[in-house]
C-alpha positions, 0 to 999 in steps of 0.5 A: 894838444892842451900844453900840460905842465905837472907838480903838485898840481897840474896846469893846463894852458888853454888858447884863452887862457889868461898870463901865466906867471913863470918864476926864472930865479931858479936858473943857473945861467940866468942868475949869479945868486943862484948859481952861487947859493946850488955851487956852494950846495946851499940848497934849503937855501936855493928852494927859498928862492923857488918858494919866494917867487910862488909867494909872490904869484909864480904859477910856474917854475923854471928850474935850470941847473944845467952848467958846466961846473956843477954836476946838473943832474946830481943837483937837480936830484937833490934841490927837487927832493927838497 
């Protein structure tokens, strides 16, 4: 099985594939500015981080809203209809 992965565009990673670049700035546990700007529902501003790290070569992003002081699927709907 050829693990897929879907967005805009699909990505399919092969066994020789080269290094795949997966952004993780986009991750409610993993970063206090981020957590921040998603708590605060600045969310244009939360999608610049995302779009920031695809500018500087991210071929994935990881996106992680799952903590227990924000509603996670409520900011999830949101920050990804953005």
């Amino acid at each position: 099985m050829i693990p897929t992965y879907s967005g805009l565009e699909p990505l399919r990673i092969f066994p020789g594939s080269n290094f795949v670049n997966i952004g993780e700035r986009t991750n409610v546990t993993g970063s206090a500015a981020f957590r921040k700007l998603i708590k605060n529902g600045q969310y244009d501003e939360a999608v610049s981080v995302a779009r920031q790290q695809v500018e500087n070569g991210a071929q994935v992003i990881d996106v992680n809203l799952d903590e227990g002081m924000i509603d996670g699927v409520e900011a999830m709907r949101k920050f990804l209809n953005l």
